[in-house]
C-alpha positions as MATLAB code, in Angstrom:
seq = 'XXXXXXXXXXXXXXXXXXXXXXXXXXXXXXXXXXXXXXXXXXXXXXXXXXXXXXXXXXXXXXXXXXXXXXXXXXXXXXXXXXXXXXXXXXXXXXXXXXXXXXXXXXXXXXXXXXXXXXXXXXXXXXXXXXXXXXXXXXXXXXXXXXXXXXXXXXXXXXXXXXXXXXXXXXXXXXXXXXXXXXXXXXXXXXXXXXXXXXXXXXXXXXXXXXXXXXXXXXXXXXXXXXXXXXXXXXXXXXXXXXXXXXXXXXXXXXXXXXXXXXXXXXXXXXXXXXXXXXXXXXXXXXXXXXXXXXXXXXXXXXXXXXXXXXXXXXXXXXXXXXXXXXXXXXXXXXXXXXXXXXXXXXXXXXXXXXXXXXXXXXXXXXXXXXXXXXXXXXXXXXXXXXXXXXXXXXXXXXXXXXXXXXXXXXXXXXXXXXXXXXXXXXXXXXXXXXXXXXXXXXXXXXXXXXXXXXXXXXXXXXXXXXXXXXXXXXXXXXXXXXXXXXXXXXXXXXXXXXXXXXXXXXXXXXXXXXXXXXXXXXXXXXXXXXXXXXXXXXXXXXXXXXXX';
ca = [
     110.006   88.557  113.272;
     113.559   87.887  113.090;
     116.004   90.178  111.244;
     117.796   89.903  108.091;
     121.010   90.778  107.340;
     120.151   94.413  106.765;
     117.544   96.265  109.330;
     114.014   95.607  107.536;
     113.469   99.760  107.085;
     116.076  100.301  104.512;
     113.930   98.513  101.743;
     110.421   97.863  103.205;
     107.240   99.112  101.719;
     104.801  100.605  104.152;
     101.241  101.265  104.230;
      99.509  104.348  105.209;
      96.500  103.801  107.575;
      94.396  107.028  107.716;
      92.768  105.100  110.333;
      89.061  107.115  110.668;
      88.716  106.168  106.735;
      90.101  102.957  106.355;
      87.699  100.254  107.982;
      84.586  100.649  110.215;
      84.095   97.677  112.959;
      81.255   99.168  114.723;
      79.224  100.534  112.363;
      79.397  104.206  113.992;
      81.013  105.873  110.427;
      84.258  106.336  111.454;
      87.190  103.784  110.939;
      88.925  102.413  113.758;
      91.009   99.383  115.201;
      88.177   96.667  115.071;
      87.902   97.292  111.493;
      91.869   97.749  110.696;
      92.622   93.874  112.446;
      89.763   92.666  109.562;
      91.804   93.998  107.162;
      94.937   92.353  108.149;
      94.494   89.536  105.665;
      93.934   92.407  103.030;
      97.009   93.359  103.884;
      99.181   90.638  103.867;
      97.909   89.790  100.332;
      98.708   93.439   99.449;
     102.548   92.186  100.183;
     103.272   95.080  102.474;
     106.180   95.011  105.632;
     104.382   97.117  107.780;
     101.903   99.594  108.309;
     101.771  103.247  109.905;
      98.785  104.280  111.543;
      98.057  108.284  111.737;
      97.318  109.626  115.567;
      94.786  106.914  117.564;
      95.694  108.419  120.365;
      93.096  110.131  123.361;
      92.081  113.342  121.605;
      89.019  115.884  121.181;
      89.337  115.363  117.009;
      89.901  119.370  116.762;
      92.913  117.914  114.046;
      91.510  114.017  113.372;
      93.484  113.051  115.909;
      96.314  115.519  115.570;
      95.598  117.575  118.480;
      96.571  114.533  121.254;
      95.308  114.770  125.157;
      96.815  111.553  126.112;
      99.597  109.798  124.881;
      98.897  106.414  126.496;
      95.206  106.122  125.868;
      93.464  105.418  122.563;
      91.038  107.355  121.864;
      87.347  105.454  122.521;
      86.414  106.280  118.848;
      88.860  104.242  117.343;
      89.308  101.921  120.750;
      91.385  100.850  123.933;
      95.075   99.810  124.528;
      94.451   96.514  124.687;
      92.937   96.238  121.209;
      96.056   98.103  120.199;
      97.918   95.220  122.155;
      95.597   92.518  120.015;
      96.265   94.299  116.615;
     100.077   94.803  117.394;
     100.554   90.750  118.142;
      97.892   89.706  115.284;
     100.177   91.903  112.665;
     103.193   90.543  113.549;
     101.230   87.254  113.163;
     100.704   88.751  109.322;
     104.131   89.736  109.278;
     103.609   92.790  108.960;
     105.389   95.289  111.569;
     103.293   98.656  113.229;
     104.514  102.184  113.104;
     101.878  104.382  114.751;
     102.383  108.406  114.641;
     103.644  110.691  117.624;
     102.989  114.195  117.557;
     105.692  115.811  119.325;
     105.576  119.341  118.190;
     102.034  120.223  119.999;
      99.529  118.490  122.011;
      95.435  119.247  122.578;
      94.389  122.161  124.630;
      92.611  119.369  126.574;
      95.792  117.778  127.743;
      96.333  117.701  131.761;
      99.652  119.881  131.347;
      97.750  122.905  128.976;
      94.970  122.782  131.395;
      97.030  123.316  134.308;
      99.256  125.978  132.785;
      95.978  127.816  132.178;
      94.984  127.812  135.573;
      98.279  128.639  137.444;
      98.517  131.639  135.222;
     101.093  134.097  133.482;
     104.695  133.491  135.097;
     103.679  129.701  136.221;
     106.451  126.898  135.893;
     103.441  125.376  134.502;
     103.484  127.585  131.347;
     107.563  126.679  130.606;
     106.412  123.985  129.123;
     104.277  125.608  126.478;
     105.584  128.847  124.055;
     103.324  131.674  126.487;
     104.873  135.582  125.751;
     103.270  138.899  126.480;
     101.830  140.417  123.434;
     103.217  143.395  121.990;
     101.916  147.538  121.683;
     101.733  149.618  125.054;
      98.492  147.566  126.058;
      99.886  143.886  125.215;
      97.033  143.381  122.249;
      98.979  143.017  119.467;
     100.569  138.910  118.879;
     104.715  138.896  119.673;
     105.284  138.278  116.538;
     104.251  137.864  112.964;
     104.408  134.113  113.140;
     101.565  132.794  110.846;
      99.218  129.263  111.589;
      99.911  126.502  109.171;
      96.151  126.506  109.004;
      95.686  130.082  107.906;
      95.458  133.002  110.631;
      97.425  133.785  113.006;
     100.151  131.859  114.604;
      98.719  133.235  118.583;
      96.205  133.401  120.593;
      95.568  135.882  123.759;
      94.319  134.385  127.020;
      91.923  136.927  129.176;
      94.762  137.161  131.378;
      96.997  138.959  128.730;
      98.910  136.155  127.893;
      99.684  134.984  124.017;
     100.411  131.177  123.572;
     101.785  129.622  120.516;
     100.397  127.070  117.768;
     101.480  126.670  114.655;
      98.818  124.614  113.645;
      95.211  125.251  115.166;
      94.624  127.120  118.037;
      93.566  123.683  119.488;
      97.100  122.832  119.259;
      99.693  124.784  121.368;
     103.351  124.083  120.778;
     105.357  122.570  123.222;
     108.299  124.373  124.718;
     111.389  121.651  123.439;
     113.993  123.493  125.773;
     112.023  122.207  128.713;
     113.744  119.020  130.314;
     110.560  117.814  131.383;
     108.878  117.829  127.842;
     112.075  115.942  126.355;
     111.546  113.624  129.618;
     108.074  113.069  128.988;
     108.102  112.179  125.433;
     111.323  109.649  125.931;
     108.597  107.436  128.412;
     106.039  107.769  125.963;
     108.527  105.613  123.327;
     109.048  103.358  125.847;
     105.533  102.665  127.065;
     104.630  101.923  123.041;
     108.345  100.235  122.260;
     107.347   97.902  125.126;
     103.564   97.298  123.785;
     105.634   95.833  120.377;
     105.327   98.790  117.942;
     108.002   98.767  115.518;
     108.914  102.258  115.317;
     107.148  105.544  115.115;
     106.382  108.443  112.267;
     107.090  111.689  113.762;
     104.720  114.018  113.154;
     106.493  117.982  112.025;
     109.841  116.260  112.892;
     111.214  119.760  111.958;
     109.257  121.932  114.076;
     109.983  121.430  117.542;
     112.665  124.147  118.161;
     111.804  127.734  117.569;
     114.832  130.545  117.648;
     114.958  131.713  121.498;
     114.163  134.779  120.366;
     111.055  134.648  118.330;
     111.580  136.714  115.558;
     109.253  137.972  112.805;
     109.259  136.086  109.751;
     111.218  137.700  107.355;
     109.654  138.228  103.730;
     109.135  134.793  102.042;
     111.423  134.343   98.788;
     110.140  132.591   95.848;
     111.819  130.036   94.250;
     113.341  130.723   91.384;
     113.338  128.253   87.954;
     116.544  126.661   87.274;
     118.321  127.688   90.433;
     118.729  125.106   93.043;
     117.298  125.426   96.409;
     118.913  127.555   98.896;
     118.399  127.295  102.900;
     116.964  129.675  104.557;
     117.965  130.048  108.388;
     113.774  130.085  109.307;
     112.982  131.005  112.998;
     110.909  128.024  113.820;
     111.285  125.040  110.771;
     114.494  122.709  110.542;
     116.423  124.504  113.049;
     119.785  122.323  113.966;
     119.344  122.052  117.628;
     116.170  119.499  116.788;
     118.833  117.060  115.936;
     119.793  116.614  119.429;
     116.259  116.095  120.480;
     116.686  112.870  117.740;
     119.905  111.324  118.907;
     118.304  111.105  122.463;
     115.578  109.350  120.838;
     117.835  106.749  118.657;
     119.227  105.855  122.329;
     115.537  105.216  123.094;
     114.966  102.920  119.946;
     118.529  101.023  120.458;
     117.251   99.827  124.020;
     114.487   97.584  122.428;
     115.294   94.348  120.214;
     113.739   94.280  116.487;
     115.210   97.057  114.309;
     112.932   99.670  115.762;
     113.080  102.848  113.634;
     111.868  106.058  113.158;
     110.757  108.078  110.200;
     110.557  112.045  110.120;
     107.932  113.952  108.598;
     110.817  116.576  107.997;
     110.278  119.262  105.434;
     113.566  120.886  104.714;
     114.704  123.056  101.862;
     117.672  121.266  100.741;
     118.222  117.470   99.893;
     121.552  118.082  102.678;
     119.616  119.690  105.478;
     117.288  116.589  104.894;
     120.056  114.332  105.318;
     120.806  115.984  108.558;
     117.723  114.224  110.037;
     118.802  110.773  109.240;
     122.802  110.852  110.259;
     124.117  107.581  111.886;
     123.356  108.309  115.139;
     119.914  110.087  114.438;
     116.468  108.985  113.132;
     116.495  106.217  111.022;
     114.589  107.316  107.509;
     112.674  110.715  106.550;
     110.049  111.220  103.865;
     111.296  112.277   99.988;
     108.648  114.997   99.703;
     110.899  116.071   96.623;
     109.907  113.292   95.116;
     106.119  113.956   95.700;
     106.083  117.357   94.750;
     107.675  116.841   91.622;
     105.553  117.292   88.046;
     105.672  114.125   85.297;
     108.750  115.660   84.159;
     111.869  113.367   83.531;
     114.614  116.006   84.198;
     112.689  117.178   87.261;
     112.322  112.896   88.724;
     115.862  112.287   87.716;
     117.135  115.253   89.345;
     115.547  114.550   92.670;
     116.432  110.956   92.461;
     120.175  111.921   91.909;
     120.295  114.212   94.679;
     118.188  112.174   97.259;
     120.323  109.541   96.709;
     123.740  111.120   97.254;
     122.585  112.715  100.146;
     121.321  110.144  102.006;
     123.819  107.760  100.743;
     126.272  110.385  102.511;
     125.520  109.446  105.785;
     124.441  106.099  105.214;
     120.563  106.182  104.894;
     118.079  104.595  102.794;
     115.992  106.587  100.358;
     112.205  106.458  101.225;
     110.137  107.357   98.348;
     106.504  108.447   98.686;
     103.654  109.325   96.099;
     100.839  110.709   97.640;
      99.872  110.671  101.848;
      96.582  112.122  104.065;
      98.095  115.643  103.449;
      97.920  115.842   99.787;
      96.151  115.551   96.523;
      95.562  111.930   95.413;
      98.387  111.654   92.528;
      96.293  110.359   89.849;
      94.494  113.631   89.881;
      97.616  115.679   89.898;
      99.365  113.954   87.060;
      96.106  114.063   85.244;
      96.379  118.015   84.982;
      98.922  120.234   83.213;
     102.239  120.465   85.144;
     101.416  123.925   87.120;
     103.168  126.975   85.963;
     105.724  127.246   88.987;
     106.616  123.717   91.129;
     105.104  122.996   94.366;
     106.860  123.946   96.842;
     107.589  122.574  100.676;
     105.009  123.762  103.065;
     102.570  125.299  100.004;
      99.362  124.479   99.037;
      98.950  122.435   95.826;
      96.720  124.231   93.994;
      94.779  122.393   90.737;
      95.185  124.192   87.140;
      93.233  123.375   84.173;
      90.963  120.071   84.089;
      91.428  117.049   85.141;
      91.817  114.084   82.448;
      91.552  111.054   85.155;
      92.616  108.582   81.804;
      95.826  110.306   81.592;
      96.408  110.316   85.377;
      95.663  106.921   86.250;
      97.956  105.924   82.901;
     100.615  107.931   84.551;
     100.032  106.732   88.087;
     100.531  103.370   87.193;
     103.679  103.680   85.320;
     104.685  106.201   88.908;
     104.252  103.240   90.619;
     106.450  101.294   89.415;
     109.073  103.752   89.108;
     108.810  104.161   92.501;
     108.618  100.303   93.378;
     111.656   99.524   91.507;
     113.849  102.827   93.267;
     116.769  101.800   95.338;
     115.480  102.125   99.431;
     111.852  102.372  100.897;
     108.807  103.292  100.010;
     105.437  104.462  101.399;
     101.467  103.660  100.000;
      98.644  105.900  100.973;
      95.275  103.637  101.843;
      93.353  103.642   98.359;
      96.089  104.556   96.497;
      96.682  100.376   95.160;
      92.976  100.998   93.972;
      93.592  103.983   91.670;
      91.240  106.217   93.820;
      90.843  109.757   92.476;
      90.811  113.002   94.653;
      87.515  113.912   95.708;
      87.175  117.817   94.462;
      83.679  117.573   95.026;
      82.665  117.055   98.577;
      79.591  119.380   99.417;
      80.737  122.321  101.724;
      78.582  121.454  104.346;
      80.845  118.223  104.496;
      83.730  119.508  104.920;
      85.691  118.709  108.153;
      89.716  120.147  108.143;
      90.466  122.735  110.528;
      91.835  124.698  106.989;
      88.453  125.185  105.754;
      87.520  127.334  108.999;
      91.052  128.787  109.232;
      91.300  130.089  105.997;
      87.561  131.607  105.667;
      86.781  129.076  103.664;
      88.578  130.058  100.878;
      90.722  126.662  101.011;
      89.108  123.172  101.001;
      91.682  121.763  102.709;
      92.720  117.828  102.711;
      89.115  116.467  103.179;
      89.306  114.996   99.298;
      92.119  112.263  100.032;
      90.589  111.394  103.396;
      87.575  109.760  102.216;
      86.911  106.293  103.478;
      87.926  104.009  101.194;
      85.566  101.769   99.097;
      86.003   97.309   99.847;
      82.877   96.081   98.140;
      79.605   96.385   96.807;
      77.576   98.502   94.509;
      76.481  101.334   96.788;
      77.763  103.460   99.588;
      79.652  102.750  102.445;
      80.876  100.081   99.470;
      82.173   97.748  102.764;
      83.525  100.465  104.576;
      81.584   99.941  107.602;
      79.367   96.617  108.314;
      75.877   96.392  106.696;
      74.021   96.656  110.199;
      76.279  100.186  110.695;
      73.727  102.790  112.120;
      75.700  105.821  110.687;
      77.032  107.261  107.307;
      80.629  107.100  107.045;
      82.044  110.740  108.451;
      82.581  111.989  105.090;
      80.428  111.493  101.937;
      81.695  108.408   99.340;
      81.327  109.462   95.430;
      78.587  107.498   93.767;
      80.516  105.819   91.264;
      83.426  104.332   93.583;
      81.652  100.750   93.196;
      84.386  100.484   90.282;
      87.277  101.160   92.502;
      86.475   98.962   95.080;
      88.768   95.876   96.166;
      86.561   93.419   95.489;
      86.005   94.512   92.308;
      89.374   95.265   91.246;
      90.303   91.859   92.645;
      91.008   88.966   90.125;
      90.579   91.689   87.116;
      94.392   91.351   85.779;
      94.310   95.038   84.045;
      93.467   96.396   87.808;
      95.278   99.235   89.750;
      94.978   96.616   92.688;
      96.267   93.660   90.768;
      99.337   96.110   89.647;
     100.599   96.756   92.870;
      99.621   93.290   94.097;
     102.176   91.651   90.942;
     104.665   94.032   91.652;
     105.042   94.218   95.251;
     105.195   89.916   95.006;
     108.036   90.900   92.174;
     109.721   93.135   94.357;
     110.207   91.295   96.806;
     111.228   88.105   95.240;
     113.694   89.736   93.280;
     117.277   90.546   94.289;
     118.039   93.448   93.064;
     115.035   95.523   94.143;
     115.107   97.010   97.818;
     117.847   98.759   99.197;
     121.479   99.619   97.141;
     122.263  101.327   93.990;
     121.211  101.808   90.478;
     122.760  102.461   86.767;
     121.230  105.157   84.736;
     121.230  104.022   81.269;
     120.648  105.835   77.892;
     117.490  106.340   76.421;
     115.519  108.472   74.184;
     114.571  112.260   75.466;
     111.794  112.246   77.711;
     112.334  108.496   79.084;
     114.317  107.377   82.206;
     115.964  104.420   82.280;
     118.019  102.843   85.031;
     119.256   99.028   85.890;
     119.548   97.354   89.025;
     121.750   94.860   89.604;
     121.432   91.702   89.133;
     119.973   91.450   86.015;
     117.318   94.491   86.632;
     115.830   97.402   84.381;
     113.011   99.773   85.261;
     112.415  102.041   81.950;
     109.555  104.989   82.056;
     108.573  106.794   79.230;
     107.721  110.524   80.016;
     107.523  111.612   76.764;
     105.048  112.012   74.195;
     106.158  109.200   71.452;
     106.425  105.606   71.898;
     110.031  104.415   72.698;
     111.883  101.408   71.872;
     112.704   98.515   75.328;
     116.323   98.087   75.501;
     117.339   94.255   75.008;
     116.045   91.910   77.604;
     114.972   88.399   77.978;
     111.409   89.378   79.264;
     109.265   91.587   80.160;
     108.694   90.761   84.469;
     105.929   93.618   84.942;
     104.726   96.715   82.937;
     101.916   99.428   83.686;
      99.891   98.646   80.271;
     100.466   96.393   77.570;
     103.920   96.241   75.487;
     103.515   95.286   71.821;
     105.916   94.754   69.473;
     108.732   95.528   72.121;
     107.757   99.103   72.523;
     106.660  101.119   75.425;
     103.273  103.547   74.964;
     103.561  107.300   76.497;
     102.880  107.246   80.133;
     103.773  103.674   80.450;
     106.395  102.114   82.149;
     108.134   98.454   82.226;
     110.066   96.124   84.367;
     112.588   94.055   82.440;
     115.145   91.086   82.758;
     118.060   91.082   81.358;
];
């Protein structure tokens, strides 16, 4: 596991294990690390660097995994530490590098410091390290602020000693206090006791969360964006506040201790491509997700504007781009580009909400082509589990099924993120399609469609005109070819409605956006496109990888 010239991050493709839906071992339903180190070889075929793994830490599941009680323990569902140990060392074997997730913005009401601040009671040291305030009104019953859960409701909860404690997320899920030394303390030994296991780095979990204004004040009326303006910052009490940056530099110094490029990458929603940038400064986290570039419709203006501007900014201070198409939070992008292009554009920290039907042809078409525009983009980039098969979001998943902490929280009026966390299908003709082993003695925790024998791996395996195959050819392309990864690119001219950019050397990526069939530039062959190229001429929807 040597490193190159340049730290592996800046250009490597990583995969996104949603590990409870990615591969049973024991046969109990839910996925876990006996069934992700039989998937290794999967893997490595895939051509992937490395993989992240969402939260397998000790937890009561209130959040899949989300709402952590132990930081050093693996949770028995998925495992122990010493499997981790075993699937750390057999993936390097692969050579493929392991980012698992930390959740530093909250922990589980089950963890040892929550329970003791709830029994030493309003005033205790032992509650400094949480967010506890009296309420407000003469008798304390109304919440201190207006503060609002990402998970619909309120933001607080009263204790039946008076007290109101914080959580952003679930009520399962009280924020930590990030001004208290002993949290920073904490969570610096909890790098170190992974970093010296062999991970590679870690996903950071609301990376722009953790500090909330010493003040708590309400929320102040939420401002809609408005088209053709550019985003403007707003100074929000407790999302990408600039003290969180010094929480990050102490962790860098963490990282730089350990040998092997280790590296960090934010889950950092910011309004602004700069304030963005402000997460991944030289001596800060490494890389940060483009959710930009996921939120943004199959519009060429739109793509090439947020390519422009996530490039300069990064490039600014130094970091890679890391570009991202769908993840465990979102709707599958083959059934977003399959709809209309909504009326206003999705927004950080909204809910993506369908409009019109859903032509699954049309998506796939353009998911493919998405693919390799991604792919072929100068830094990183990120694949959600099931996405190299083409897998659809399940809209249909009986409510009775349903499992996210948003369907409760929002009185069921919101399905939540159930649909893209659906185990993924590996072979056969009939559910759990591979999922779990035939012997398993449960269902897998959430229902499979029954006609996702089609989108399985084995079947998709071998079949040239595959989603599988696709990412397979170009991931093999990418990598053997100099140009792609990490550095710049040329925008070139091209018809309305189709982007076109070279890499050098001897590199073009062209997409066609629009609604006519356009022309390839000159080039000495086609390397890789998303459907088939007649007559030199790229369909709608399509896209191509040339030489030239």
């Amino acid at each position: 596991m040597s490193s190159a010239a340049a730290p592996w991050w800046r250009s490597a493709v990583i995969y996104q294990v949603y590990i409870r839906s990615f591969a049973d071992g024991n046969g109990d339903g839910v996925g876990d690390i006996a069934g992700l180190r039989s998937r290794l070889p999967y893997l490595k075929s895939l051509g992937v660097d490395a993989i992240w793994i969402n939260p397998w830490y000790k937890s009561p599941m209130a959040d899949h995994g989300y709402d952590v009680a132990d930081f050093r323990e693996i949770d028995p569902l998925f495992g122990t530490v010493a499997e981790a140990e075993r699937l750390i060392e057999e993936a390097h074997e692969h050579g493929i590098r392991v980012i698992p997730d930390i959740v530093p913005n909250h922990t589980s009401d089950q963890h040892a410091w929550f329970r003791a601040a709830l029994a030493a009671g309003p005033g205790s040291p032992e509650r400094d390290r949480y967010v506890f305030r009296p309420g407000r009104g003469p008798d304390g019953s109304e919440p201190p602020n207006n503060w609002v859960s990402s998970f619909g409701g309120p933001a607080w909860t009263r204790l039946p000693d008076g007290d109101w404690y914080l959580h952003l997320f679930a009520p399962e899920q009280p924020d930590l206090n990030w001004q208290h030394p002993e949290v920073r303390a904490e969570f610096e030994s909890v790098l170190r006791f992974w970093f010296s296991r062999g991970v590679d780095g870690f996903r950071i979990d609301v990376a722009h969360g953790l500090i909330k204004h010493p003040e708590l004040p309400d929320l102040p009326p939420r401002r809609a964006p408005v088209e053709g303006q550019p985003a403007r910052h707003v100074d929000h009490p407790h999302w990408d506040r600039d003290e969180v940056h010094d929480i990050y530099r102490g962790w860098r110094k963490v990282a730089d201790e350990f040998p092997g490029d280790r590296c960090f990458v934010a889950e950092a929603w910011a309004d602004t491509p700069e304030r963005l940038a402000a997460y991944v400064r030289r001596d800060g986290l490494h890389t940060a997700f483009n959710f930009d570039f996921l939120m943004s419709t199959w519009d060429p203006k739109e793509l090439r504007t947020v390519i422009d501007d996530s490039l300069a900014m990064l490039g600014s201070v130094g970091a890679p781009a890391t570009w991202v198409l769908s993840n465990h939070d979102v709707v599958r992008h083959p059934s977003r580009y399959g709809r209309p292009s909504p009326a206003r554009r999705w927004v950080a920290n909204d809910t993506y909400r369908a409009e019109g039907p859903l032509d699954f042809g049309l998506g796939t078409r353009r998911a493919r082509a998405a693919a390799l525009l991604m792919l072929a983009l100068p830094g990183g980039a990120y694949v959600y589990q099931g996405e190299e098969l083409g897998l659809p979001e399940v809209e249909d998943l009986p409510e009775s099924a349903l499992q996210d902490p948003i369907w409760e929280r929002s009185g069921h009026t919101q399905r939540g993120r159930d649909g893209c966390r659906v185990p993924i299908p590996w072979s056969g003709r009939t559910a759990p399609y591979g999922f779990s082993p035939d012997d398993a003695t449960a269902a897998p925790w959430l229902p499979q469609p029954a006609h996702w024998a089609e989108f399985s791996a084995a079947a998709q395996t071998g079949d040239a005109t595959s989603m599988l195959e696709l990412y397979r050819r170009a991931l093999r392309l990418r990598r053997a070819t100099p140009a792609l990864g990490d550095s710049t690119l040329t925008w070139l001219d091209a018809p309305e409605g189709v982007l076109a950019f070279r890499r050098e050397p001897g590199f073009v990526c062209v997409v066609n956006l629009s609604a006519e069939p356009c022309p390839l530039p000159g080039h000495t062959a086609v390397l890789l496109s998303s459907g088939p190229v007649e007559g030199g001429v790229l369909a709608p929807d399509q896209a191509a990888w040339l030489a030239v």
